[in-house]
py3Dmol code that shows the C-alpha trace and the ligand (Angstrom):
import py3Dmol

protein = """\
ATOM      1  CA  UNK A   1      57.939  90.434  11.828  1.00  0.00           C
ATOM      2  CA  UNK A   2      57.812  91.379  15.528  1.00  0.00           C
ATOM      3  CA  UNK A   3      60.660  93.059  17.172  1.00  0.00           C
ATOM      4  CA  UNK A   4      63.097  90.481  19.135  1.00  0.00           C
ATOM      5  CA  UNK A   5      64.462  92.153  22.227  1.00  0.00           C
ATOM      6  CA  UNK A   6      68.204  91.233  22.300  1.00  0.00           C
ATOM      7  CA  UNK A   7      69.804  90.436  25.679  1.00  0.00           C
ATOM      8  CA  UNK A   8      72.875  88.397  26.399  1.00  0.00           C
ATOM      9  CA  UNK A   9      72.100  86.216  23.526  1.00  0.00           C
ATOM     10  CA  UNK A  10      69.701  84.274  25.738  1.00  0.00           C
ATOM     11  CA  UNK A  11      66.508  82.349  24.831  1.00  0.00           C
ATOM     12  CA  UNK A  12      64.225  83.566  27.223  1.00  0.00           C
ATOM     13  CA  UNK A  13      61.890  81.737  28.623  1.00  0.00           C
ATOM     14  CA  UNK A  14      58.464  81.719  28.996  1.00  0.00           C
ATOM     15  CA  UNK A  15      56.828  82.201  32.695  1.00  0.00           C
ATOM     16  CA  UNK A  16      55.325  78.866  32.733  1.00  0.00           C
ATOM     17  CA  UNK A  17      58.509  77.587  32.532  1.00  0.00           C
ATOM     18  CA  UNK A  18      59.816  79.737  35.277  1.00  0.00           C
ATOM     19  CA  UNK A  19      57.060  79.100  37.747  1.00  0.00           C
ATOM     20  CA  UNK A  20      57.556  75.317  36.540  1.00  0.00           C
ATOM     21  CA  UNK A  21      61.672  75.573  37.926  1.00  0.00           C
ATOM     22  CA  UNK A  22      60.120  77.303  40.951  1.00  0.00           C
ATOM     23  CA  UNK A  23      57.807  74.789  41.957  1.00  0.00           C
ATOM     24  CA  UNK A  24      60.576  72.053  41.610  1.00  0.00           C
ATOM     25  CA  UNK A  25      62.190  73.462  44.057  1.00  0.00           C
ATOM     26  CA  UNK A  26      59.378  74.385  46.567  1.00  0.00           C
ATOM     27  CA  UNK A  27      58.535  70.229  45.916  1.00  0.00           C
ATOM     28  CA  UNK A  28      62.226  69.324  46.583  1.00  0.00           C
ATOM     29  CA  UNK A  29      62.652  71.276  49.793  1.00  0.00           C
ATOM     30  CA  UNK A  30      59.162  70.609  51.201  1.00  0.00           C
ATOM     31  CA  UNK A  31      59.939  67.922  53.656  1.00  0.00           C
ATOM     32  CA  UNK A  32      62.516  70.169  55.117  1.00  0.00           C
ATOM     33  CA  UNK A  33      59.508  72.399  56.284  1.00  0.00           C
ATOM     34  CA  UNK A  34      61.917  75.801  55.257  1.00  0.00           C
ATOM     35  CA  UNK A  35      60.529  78.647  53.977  1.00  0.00           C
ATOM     36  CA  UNK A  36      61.645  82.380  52.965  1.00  0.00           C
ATOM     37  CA  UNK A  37      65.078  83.071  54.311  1.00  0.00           C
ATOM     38  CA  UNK A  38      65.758  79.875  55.445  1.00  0.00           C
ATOM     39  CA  UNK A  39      64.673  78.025  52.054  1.00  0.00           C
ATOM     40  CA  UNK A  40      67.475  79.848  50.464  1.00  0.00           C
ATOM     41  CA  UNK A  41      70.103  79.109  52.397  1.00  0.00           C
ATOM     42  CA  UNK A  42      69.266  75.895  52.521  1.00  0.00           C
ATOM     43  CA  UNK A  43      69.499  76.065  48.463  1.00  0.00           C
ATOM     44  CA  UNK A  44      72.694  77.937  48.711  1.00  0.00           C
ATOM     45  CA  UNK A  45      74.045  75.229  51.224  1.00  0.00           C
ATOM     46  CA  UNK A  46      73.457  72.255  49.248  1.00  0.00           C
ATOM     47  CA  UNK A  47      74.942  73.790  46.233  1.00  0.00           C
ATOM     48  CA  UNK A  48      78.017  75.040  47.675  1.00  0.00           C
ATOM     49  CA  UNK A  49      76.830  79.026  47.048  1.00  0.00           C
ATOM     50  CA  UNK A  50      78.952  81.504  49.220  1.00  0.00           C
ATOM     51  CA  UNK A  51      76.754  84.143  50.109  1.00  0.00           C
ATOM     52  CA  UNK A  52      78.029  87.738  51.586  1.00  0.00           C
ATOM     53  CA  UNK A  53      76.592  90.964  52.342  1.00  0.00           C
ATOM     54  CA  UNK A  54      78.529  93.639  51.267  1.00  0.00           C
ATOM     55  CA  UNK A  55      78.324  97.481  51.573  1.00  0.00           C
ATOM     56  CA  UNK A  56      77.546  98.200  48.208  1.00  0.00           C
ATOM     57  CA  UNK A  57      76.760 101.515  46.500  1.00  0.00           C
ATOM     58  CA  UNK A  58      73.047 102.279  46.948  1.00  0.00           C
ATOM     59  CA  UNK A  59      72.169 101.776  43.462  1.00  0.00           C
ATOM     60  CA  UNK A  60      73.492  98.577  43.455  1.00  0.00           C
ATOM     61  CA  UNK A  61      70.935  95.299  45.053  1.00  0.00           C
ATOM     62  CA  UNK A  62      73.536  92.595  44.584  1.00  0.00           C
ATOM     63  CA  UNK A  63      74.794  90.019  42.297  1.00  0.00           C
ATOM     64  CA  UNK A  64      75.598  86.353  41.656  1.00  0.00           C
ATOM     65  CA  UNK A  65      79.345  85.887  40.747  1.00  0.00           C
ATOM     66  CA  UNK A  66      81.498  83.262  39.581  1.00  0.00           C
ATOM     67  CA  UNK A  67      85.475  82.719  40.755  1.00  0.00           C
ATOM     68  CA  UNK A  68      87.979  79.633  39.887  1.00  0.00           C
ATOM     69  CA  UNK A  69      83.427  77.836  39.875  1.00  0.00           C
ATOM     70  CA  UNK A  70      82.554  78.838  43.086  1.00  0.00           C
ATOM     71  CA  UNK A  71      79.690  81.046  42.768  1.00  0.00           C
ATOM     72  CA  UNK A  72      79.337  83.596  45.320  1.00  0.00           C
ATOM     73  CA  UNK A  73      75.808  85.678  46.105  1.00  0.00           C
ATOM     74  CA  UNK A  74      76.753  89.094  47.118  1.00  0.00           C
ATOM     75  CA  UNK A  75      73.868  91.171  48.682  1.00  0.00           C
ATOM     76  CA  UNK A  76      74.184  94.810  49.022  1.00  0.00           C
ATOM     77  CA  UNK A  77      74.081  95.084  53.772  1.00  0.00           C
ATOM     78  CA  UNK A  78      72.257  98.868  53.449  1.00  0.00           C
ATOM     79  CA  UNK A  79      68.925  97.022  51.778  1.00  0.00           C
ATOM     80  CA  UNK A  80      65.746  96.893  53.984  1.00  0.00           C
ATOM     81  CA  UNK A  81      64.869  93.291  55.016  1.00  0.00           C
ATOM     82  CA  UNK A  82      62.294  93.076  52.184  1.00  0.00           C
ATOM     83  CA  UNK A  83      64.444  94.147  49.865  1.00  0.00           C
ATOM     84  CA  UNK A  84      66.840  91.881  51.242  1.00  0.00           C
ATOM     85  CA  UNK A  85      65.195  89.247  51.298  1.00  0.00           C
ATOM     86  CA  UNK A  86      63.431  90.046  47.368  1.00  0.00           C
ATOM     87  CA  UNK A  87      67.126  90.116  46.306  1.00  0.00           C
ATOM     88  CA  UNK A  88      68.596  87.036  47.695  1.00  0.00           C
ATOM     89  CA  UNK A  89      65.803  85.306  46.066  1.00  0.00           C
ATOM     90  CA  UNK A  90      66.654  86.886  42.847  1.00  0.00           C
ATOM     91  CA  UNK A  91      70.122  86.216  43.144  1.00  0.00           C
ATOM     92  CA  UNK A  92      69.494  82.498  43.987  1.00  0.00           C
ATOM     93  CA  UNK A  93      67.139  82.963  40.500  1.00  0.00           C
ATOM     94  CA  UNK A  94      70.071  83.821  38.706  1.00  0.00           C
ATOM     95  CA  UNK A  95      71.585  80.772  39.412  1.00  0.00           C
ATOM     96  CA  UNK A  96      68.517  78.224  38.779  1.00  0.00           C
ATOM     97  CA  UNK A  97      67.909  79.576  35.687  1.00  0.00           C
ATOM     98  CA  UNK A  98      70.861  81.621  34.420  1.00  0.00           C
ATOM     99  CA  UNK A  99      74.038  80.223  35.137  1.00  0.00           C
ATOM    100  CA  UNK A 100      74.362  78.141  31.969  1.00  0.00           C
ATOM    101  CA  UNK A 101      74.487  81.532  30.057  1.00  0.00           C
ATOM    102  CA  UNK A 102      77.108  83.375  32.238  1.00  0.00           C
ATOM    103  CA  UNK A 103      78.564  83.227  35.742  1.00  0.00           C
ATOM    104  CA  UNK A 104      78.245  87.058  36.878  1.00  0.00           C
ATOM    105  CA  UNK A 105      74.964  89.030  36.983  1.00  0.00           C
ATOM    106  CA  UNK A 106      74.876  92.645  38.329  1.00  0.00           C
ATOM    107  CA  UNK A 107      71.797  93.378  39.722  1.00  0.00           C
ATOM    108  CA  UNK A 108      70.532  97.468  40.521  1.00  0.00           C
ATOM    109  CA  UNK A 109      67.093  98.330  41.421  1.00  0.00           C
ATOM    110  CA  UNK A 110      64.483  97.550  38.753  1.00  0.00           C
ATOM    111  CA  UNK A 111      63.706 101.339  38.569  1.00  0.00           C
ATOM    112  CA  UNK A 112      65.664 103.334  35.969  1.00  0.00           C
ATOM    113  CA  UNK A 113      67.092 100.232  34.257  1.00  0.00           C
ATOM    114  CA  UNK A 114      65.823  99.477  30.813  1.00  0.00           C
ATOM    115  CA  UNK A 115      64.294  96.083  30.128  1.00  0.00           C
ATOM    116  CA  UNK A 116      66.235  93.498  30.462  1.00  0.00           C
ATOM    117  CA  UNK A 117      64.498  89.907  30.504  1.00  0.00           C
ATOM    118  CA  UNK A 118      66.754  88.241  32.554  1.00  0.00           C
ATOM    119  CA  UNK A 119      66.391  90.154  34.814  1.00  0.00           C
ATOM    120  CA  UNK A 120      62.956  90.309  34.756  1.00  0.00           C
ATOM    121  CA  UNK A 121      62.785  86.272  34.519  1.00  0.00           C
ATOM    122  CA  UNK A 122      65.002  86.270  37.674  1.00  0.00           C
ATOM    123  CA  UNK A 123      61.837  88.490  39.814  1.00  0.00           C
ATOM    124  CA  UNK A 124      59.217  86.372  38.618  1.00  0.00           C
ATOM    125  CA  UNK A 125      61.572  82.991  40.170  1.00  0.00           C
ATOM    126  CA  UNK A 126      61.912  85.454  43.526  1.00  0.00           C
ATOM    127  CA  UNK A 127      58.219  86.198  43.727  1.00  0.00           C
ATOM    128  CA  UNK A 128      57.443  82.263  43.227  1.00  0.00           C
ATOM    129  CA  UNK A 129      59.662  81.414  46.019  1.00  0.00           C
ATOM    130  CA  UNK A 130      58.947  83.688  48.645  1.00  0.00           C
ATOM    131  CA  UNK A 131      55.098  84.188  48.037  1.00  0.00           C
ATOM    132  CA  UNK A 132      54.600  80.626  47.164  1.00  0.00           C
ATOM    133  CA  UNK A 133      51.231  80.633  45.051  1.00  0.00           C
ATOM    134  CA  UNK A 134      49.311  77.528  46.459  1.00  0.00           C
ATOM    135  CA  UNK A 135      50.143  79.564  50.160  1.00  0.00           C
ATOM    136  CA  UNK A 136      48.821  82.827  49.201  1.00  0.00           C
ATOM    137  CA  UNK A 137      45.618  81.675  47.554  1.00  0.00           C
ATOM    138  CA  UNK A 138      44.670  80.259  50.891  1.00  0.00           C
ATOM    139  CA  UNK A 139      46.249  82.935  52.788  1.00  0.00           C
ATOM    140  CA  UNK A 140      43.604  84.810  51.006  1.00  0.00           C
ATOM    141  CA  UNK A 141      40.698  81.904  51.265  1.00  0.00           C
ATOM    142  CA  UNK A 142      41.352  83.240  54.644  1.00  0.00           C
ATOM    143  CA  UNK A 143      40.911  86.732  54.353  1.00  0.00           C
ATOM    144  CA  UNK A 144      44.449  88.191  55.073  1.00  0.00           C
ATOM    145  CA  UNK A 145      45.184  91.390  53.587  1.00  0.00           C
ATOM    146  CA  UNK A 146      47.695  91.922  51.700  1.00  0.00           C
ATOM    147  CA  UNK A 147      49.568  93.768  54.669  1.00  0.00           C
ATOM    148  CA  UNK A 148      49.238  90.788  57.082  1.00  0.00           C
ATOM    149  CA  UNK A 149      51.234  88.755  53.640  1.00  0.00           C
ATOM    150  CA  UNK A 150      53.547  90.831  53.275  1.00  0.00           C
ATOM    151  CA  UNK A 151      54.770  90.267  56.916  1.00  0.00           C
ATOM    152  CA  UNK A 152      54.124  86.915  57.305  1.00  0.00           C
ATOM    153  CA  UNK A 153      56.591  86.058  54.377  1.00  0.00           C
ATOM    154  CA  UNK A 154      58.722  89.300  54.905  1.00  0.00           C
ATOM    155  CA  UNK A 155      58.603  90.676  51.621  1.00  0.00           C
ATOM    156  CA  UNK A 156      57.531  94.516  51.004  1.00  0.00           C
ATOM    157  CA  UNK A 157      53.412  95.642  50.737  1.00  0.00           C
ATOM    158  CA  UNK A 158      54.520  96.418  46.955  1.00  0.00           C
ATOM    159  CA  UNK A 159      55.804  92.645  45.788  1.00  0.00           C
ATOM    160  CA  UNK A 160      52.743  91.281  48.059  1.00  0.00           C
ATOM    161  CA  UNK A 161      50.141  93.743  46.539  1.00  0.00           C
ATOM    162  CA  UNK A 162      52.017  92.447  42.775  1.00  0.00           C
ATOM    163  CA  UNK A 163      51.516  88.758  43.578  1.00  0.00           C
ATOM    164  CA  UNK A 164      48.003  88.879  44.867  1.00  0.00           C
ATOM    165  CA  UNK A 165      46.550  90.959  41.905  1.00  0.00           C
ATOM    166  CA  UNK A 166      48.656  88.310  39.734  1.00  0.00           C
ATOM    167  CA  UNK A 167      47.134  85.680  40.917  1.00  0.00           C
ATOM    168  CA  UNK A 168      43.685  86.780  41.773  1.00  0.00           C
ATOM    169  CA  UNK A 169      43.579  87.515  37.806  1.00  0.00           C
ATOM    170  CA  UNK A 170      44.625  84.213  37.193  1.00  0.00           C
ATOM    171  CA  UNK A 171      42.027  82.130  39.349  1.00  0.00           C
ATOM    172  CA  UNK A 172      39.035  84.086  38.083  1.00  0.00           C
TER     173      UNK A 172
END
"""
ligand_1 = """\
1
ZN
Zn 69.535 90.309 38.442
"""
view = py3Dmol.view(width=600, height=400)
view.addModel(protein, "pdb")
view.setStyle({"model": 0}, {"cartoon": {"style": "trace"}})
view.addModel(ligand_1, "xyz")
view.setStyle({"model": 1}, {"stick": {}})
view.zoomTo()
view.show()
C-alpha cells in the first residue's frame, strides 16, 4: 500500500485541478485587463479580504486569517517585492482553495519546512496567477529570457526559471 502523507485531514488535490481553479479566475477577471498585483486586489476587493502588511519575524512570509468571518491576508512588510508579491498570491491561494478546511494558515519560507501539501498546492495556485501559462509560452514564442519574465510580471529569476522549465517540459 503506498504511504498517505497526512496533513490537516485534507484531500489534496491534484494539480490539474489547481491550475483548473486558477484559470477560472484568470477567465473571470480578464475583461478587467488586471494582472499581478493588481489582479489580487481586485480578488481580495470583491470578496471582502482585508489585506495588511505587517512587520513580521523574518521567518515568517504571511498568512490568511479568519476573525468573527472576515478573513484578513497578512503579509510580512520586510519581504522583497518578489517575494511579496509570490506571497500575496499564495495567501489569496489559501483562500480559493483552502478555506473550506480551516480559516488560518501560517505561512514561513518553503525552505526548512517539511512537506506540507497545502502548502505546496497553495505555490502552484501563486505561480498560475502571476506567470499566467498561455502568457509565458508566448513570452517565450518571443524569445524573452527568463530574466526579462521575471520583471515583466515581478516575480523573482528563481519562480520564473521554475515556471518556464515547467512548462517547456510540458509542451514538448
Ligand atoms: Zn501557506
Amino acid at each position: 500500500m503506498a504511504e498517505q502523507t497526512i496533513s490537516d485531514g485534507v484531500d489534496f488535490m491534484t494539480k490539474e485541478v489547481i491550475v483548473e481553479q486558477a484559470q477560472i479566475i484568470l477567465e473571470k477577471y480578464k475583461p478587467f485587463g488586471v494582472a499581478g498585483m493588481s489582479l489580487l486586489d481586485k480578488i481580495c476587493d470583491e470578496y471582502n479580504i482585508i489585506v495588511e502588511q505587517h512587520m513580521f519575524h523574518n521567518s515568517f512570509n504571511g498568512m490568511l486569517w479568519t476573525k468573527n468571518r472576515q478573513y484578513y491576508i497578512l503579509i510580512n512588510c520586510n519581504l522583497c517585492p518578489s517575494r511579496w508579491l509570490f506571497t500575496y498570491a499564495h495567501e489569496v491561494g489559501h483562500w480559493w482553495l483552502h478555506r473550506h478546511i480551516r480559516g488560518n494558515f501560517f505561512c514561513g519560507p518553503p525552505n526548512g519546512q517539511t512537506y506540507n501539501p497545502v502548502e505546496h498546492e497553495a505555490n502552484i495556485f501563486a505561480a498560475e496567477l502571476l506567470l499566467p501559462r498561455e502568457q509565458i509560452l508566448q513570452c517565450l514564442d518571443s524569445g524573452l529570457t527568463v530574466k526579462k519574465i521575471a520583471r515583466i510580471y515581478r516575480v523573482s529569476e528563481e519562480a520564473a526559471t521554475y515556471r518556464v522549465k515547467e512548462l517547456q517540459s510540458r509542451s514538448v
